[in-house]
C-alpha positions as CSV (number, residue, x, y, z in Angstrom):
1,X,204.3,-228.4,71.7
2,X,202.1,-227.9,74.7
3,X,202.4,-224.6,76.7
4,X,200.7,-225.4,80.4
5,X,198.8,-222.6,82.4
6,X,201.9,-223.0,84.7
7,X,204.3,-221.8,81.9
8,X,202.6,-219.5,80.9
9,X,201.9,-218.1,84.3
10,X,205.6,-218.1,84.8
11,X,206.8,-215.9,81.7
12,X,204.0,-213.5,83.1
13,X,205.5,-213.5,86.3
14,X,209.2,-213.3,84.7
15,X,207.8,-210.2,82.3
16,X,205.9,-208.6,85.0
17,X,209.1,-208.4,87.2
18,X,211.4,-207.5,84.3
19,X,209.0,-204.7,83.4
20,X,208.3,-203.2,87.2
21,X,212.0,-202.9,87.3
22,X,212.6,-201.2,84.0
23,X,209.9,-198.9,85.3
24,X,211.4,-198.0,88.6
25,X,215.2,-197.6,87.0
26,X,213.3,-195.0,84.4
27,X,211.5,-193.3,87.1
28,X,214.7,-192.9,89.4
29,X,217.1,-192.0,86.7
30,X,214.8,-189.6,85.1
31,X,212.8,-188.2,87.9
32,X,208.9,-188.4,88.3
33,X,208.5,-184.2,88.7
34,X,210.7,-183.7,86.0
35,X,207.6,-184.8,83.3
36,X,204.9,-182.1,82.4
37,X,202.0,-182.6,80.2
38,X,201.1,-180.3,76.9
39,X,198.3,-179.4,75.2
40,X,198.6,-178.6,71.6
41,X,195.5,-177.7,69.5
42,X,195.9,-177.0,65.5
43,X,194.7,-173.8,63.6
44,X,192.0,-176.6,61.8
45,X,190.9,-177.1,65.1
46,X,190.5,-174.1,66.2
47,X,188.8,-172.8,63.2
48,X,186.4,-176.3,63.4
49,X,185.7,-174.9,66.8
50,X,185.0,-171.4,65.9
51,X,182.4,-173.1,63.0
52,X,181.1,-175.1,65.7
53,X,180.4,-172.4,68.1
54,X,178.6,-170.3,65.2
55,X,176.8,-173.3,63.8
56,X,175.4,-173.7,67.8
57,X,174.5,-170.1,68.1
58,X,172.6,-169.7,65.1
59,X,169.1,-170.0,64.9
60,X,167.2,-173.8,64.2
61,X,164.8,-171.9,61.6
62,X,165.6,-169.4,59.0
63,X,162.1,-167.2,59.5
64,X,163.0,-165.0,56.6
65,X,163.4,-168.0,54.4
66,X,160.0,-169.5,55.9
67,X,158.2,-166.2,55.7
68,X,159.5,-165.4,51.9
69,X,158.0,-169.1,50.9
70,X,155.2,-168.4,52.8
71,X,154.3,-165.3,50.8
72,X,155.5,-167.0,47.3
73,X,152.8,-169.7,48.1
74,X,149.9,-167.4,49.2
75,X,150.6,-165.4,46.4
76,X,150.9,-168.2,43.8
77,X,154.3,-167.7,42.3
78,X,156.0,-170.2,43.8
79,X,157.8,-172.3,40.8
80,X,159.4,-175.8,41.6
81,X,159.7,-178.0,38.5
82,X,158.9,-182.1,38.8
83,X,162.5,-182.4,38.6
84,X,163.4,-180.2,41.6
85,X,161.1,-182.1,43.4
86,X,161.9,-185.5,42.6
87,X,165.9,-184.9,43.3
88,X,164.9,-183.8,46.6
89,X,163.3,-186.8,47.5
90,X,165.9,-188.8,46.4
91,X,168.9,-186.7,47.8
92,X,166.3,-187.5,51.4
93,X,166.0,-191.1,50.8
94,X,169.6,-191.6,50.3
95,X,170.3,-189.7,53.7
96,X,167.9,-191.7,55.1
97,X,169.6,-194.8,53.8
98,X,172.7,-193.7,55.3
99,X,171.7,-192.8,58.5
């Protein structure tokens, strides 16, 4: 079976009528004032929010981190095995890889 753009033009025509009207009977019977929108947020939300906020407000560098590692390497007792090492450049590669 063929379906012609003709056909198929009329069904749209047919729907788009059929639908218009539905629309208008809703809007009469119902009343277009009568609707009010609501904004509902959950307490995950909210608290993902509040995380956000402090995540944005703290600082980009942790200077008594920096400083402390700072000292340990002028100081020569900074101790990082091979392995610690080596997991961190994987666990970066892998972001990488991801990202």
């Amino acid at each position: 079976m063929i379906i012609s753009k003709a056909q198929v033009q009329n069904i749209m025509k047919i729907y788009g009528k059929d639908s218009s009207s539905a629309r208008l009977d809703n809007v009469k019977s119902t009343g277009a004032a009568s609707k009010t929108d609501e904004l509902s947020i959950s307490n995950a939300s909210r608290v993902m929010q509040k995380a956000m906020m402090a995540a944005k407000q703290a600082p980009d560098i942790r200077w008594d981190r920096v400083n402390d590692l700072k000292e340990k390497m002028a100081a020569d007792t900074l101790d990082v095995s091979d392995e610690e090492i080596a997991e961190k450049i994987m666990e970066q590669a892998l972001v990488d890889e991801y990202i």
